[in-house]
N, C-alpha and C positions, 0 to 999 in steps of 0.2 A: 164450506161449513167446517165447524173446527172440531176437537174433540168437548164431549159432553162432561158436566162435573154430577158427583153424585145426586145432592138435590135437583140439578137441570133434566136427570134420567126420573126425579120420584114425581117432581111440577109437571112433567109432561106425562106422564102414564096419568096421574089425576084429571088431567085436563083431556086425554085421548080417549080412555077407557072407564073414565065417571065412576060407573053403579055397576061394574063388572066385579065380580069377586076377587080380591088380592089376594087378604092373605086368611088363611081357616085354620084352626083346630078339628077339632071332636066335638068340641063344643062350642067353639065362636065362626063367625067369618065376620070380615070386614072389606067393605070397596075399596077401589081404588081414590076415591074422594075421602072418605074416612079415613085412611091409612094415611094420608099428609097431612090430615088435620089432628090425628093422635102425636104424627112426629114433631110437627108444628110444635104441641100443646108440650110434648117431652123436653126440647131446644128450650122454650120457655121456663121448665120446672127447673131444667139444669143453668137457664141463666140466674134465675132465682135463687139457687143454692150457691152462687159465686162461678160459674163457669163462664170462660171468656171464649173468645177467638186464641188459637194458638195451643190452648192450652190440654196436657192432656187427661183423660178419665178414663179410669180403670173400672173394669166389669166383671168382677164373676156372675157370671150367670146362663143359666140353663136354655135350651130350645121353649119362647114364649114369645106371644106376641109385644107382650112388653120388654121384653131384650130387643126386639126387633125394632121397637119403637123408640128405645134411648138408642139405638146403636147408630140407627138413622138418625135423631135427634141431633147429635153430639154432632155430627157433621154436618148435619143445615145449620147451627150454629157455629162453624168451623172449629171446633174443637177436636180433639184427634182421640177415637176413642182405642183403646186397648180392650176385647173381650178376650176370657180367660176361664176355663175350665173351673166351674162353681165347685170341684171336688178338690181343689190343692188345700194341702195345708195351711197355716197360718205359718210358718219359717216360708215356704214357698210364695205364698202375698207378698209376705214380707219384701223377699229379694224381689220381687217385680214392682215393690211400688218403690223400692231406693232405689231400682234402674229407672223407673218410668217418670219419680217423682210428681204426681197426677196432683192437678188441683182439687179434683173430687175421687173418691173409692165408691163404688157401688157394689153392696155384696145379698141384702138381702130384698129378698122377691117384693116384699108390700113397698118397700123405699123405690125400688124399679117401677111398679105399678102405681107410686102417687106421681112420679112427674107429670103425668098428663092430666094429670085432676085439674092443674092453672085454669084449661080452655083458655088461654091465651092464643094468638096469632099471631106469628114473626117472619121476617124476611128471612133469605137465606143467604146465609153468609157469602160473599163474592169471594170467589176461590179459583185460583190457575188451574185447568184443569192437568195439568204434570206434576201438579202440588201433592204430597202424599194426604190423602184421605183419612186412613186407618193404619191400625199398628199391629202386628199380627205376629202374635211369638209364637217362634217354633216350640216343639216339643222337646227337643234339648239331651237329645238321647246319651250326649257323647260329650255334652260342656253346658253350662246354664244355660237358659233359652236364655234366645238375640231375637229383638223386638226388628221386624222387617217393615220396614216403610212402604205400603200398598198407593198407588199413583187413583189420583180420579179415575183417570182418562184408560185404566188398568182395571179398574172397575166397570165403568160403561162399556169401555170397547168390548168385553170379556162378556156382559151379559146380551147384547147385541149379537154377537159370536157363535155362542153357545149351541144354542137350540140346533142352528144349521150344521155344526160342528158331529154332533151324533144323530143325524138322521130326524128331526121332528120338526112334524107339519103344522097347521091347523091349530085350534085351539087347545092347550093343555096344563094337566095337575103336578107342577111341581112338588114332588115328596121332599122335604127335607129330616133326614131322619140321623143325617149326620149331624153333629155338636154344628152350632152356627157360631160359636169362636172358632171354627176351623174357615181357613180361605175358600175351601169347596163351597160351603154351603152362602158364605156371604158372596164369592164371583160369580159361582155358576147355577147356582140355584134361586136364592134372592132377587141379585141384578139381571137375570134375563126374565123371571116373573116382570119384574118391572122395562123392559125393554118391550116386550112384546105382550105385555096386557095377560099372561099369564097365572093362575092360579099358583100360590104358595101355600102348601098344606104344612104344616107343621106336627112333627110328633117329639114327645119330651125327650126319647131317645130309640136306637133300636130296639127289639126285642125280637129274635130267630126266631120263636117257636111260637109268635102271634103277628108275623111278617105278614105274611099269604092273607089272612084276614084283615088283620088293618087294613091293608091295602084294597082290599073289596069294601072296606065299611065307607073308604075317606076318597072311594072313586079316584084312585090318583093314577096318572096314567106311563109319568115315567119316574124313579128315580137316582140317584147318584150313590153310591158305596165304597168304600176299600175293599184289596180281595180279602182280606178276611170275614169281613161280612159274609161272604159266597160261600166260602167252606164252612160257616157256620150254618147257613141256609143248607148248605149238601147233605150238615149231618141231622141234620131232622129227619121225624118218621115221617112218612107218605105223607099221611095226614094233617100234614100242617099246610099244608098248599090249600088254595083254594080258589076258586077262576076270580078273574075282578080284570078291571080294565088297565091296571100292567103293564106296556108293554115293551118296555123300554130300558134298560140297565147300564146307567155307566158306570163302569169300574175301573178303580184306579189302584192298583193294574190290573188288568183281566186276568184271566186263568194262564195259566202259561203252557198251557198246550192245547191245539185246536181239539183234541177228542172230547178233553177233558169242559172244552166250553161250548161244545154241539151239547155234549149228555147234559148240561145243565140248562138251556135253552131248549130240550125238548123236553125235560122233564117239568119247567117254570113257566112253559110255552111265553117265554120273552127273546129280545134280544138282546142280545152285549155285546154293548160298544167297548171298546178297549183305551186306554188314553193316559198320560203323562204330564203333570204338570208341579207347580210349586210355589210357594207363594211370593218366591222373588222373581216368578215367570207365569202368568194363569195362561199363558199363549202353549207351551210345551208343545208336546204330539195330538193325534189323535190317528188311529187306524186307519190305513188306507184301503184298497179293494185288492191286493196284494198282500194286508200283511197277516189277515183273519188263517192264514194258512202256515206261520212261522212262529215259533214257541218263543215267548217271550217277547215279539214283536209290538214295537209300540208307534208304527208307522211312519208319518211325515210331519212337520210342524202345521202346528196350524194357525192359519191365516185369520182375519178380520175381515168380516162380511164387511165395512166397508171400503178395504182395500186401502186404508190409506197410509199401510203401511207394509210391506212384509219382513217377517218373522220368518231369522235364519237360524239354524245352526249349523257346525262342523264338528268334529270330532278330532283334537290333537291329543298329541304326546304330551305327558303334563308337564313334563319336566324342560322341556324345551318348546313348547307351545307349535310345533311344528304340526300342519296337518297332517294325520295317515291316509292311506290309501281303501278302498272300500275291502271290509273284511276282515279291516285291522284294529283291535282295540283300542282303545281312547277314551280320552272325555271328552265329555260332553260339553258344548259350550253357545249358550245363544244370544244372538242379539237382536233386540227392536227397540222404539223407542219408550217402549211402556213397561220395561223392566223398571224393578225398584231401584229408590237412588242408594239403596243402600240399610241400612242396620242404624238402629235407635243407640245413639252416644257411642258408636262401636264405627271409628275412621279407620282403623286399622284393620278391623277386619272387613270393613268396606271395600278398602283399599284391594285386597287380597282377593275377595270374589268376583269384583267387578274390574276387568282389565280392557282398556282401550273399546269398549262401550260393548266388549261380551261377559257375559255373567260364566263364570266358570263353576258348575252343578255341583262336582266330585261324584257326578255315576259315570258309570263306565260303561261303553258300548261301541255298537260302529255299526256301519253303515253298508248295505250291499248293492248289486246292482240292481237291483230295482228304485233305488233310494230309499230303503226302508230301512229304519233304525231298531235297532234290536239291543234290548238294555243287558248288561251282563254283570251290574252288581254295583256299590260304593265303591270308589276308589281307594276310601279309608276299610271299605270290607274284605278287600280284596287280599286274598291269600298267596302269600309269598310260598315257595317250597320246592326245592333244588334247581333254584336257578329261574324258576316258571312263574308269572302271572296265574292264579288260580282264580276263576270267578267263581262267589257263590251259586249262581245259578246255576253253573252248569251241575254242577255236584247235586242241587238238590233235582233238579229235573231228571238225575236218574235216578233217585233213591223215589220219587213221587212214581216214575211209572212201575211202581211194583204195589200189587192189588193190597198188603197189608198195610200200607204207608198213606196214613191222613197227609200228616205234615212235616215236611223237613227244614233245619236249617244247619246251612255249614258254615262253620269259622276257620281261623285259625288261634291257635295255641301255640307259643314258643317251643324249640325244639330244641332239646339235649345237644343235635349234630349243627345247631344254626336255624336260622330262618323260623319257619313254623312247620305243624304238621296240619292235616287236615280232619277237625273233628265234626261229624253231623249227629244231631238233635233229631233223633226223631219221632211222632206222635204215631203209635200203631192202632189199627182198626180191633177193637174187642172179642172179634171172632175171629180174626183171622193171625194165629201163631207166627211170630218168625224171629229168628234170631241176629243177632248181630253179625256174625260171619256169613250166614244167606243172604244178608243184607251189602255186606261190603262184594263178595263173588257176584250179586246180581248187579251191584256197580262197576262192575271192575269188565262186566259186559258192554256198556259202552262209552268207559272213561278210560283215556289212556292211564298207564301205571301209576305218574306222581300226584293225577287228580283223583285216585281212588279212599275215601276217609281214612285214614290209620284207625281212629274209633266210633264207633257208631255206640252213641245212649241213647235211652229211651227214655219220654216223659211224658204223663201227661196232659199235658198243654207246653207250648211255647212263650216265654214272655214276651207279652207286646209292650209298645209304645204308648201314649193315651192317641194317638190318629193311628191306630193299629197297623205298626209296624213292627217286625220281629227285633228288638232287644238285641243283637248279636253281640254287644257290648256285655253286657249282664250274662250273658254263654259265655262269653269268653274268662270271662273271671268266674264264673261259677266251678267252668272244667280246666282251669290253667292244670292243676295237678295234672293232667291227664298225659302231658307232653311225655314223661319220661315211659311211661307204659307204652304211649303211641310206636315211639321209635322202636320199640325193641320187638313189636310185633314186622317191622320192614323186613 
């Protein structure tokens, strides 16, 4: 049996699990027989409006069951859809629709919610399943988003995968509370609802401080997060928790130290899973039984429940693509066959990620004996400073274990002597005092000398990413000045 294409994963959940719940709000649910006859009806509305095979359509639009239904649509139709963050501006549309050049834009809600008004009935478009699906731009922290070419067979295999991937049994409430233009929620949330006859709960977006409750009102039993999510849940009062059937968290990335992710799993009474992935790879890591004990650890890769392939990676020198030895930093680098073919109108930088059918990440990490990979930052983050490889993590993982410190982040900044120096960000708890010199002496406890910050600021909040990731870019140009102070305090 070969791989599956995405409509081939939505005609069989219809056809397996009938009148079983897809996909719910707050206020709707729909079966799984309903749900291919709303995407049906969508495929329809978008052929009506001029959309073809081939061709692509762009989407802003929010967590709804009618994004869920054009986004599916657009691919049983074989058209390639692009969804995208309903919050960018109109310069930012802009440049995604002269990159994307889309036959159709979809931007607001009632235009999303008329295509299934046709009730029409259509075939699904016959599609390779190696053929890209969907189009999924990055967040573009550090150069314009690149539209990443997502494979069928990258999708099916991915929501097949999943569930077995962190631990879940039996029957269960997919939360999606993550943006569904992000890859998470369309590989590992959506496609395994449909893989395994599962509940897809939908909420329009997070909210920390009525987490614990939604999640009791919408019975939902596991969901997916960034770690920012988690420290945003840590910093609520007691009271916002609430028992509900929970029990399950994957986070990407988990906590980076094991105390720090027992205290939250006793206080959330859940578990977290730990795990690594991206949208030019949904195979990445996942926590092994080894690595729930290593800060920063992000396990072993993970496999396809149906084994019809395996999912490697190694870890080289980037500059000579030579492999290291376990222990020894590198990147990251993986291969299978259900990696992206590559970047939308972008050969060159195709070219450049994809080498001899490994996708090269730019994170940096390595490998120990146990075989478990332990991530130590971006390649492009990584801080140069006398001579040394600097990871951000390690910097911030000591500046996090001292009781005043929410959040940290370390960069570098250019340095008067050469190279850079090392400046950390960071987010202090309101009750608890501390100063920036207690803070570099309580680092300088377990970082050898060049990896100790020259300056510690204070802020607070950190800039994120829209997939909340820390901004290190936007630090680094915030506190360029800071280089020539840094030095002279050495």
């Amino acid at each position: 049996m070969g791989y599956a294409t995405v409509p081939d994963l939505l005609a069989g959940a219809a056809e397996r699990f009938g009148a079983a719940p897809a996909l719910l709000t707050a206020e709707t649910s729909k079966s799984f027989t309903q749900l291919r006859a709303a995407v049906e009806g969508a495929a329809a509305g978008l052929r009506t409006r001029g959309a073809r095979p081939g061709d692509r359509i762009l989407m802003a639009a929010g967590n709804s069951p009618a994004t869920v239904y054009a986004w599916l649509g657009a691919i049983w139709l074989g058209a390639l859809p692009a969804l995208v963050n309903p919050a960018l501006t109109q310069p930012e549309l802009d440049y995604l629709a002269a990159d994307l050049e889309p036959a159709l834009t979809l931007r607001e809600e009632a235009e999303i919610t008329a295509l299934t008004e046709k009730g029409e009935r259509i075939e699904p478009h016959t599609a390779d399943p190696s053929a890209p699906a969907a189009i999924v731009y990055t967040s573009g922290t550090t150069s314009r988003p690149k539209g990443v070419l997502v494979r069928h067979a990258a999708y099916t295999e991915t929501g097949l995968s999943f569930p077995g991937w962190i631990g879940l049994a039996g029957p269960q409430r997919l939360w999606a509370c993550l943006p569904l233009f992000h890859i998470n929620a369309q590989a590992y949330s959506l496609m395994s609802a449909l893989a395994h006859g599962h509940a897809l709960v939908l909420s329009p977006r997070f909210h920390a401080s009525s987490f614990w409750h939604e999640a009791a009102d919408l019975e939902v039993t596991a969901v997916n997060v960034v770690g920012a999510m988690l420290t945003m849940l840590e910093r609520q009062p007691p009271e916002s928790w609430a028992p509900s059937r929970l029990s399950t968290i994957y986070a990407a990335p988990a906590p980076r130290t094991p105390p720090e992710r027992t205290a939250l799993e006793a206080r959330f009474q859940v578990r977290i899973v730990g795990g690594y992935g991206m949208s030019e790879n949904t195979f990445g890591c996942v926590e092994s039984p080894t690595a729930r004990a290593k800060p920063g650890c992000i396990g072993r890769p993970r496999q396809p429940a149906s084994r019809r392939f395996r999912n490697q990676v190694r870890v080289v020198d980037p500059d000579s693509g030579a492999e290291v030895g376990p222990g020894v930093a590198g990147e990251l680098r993986f291969r299978n066959p259900l990696l992206t073919p590559g970047y939308w109108r972008a050969p060159e930088l195709t070219a450049q990620v994809l080498t001899d059918g490994w996708l090269r990440t730019g994170d940096a990490g390595y490998v120990d004996a146990d075989g478990d990979l332990t991530l130590a930052g971006r390649y492009k983050e990584m801080i140069r400073r006398r001579g040394e490889n600097i990871a951000p993590a390690e910097v911030e993982d000591a500046l996090l274990g001292h009781p005043a410190v929410v959040s940290a982040a370390a960069f570098g900044v250019p340095s008067e002597l050469g190279e850079e120096e090392v400046v950390a960000a960071v987010v202090r708890r309101a009750d608890t005092p501390v100063s920036e010199a207690e803070l570099r002496e309580f680092a300088a406890r377990s970082l050898a000398p060049y990896k100790v910050p020259s300056r510690v600021v204070f802020r607070e909040s950190l800039p994120m990413t829209p997939t909340q990731r820390v901004a290190r870019d936007e630090l680094r140009r915030e506190y360029s000045g800071l280089a020539g102070e840094g030095t002279r305090q050495l």
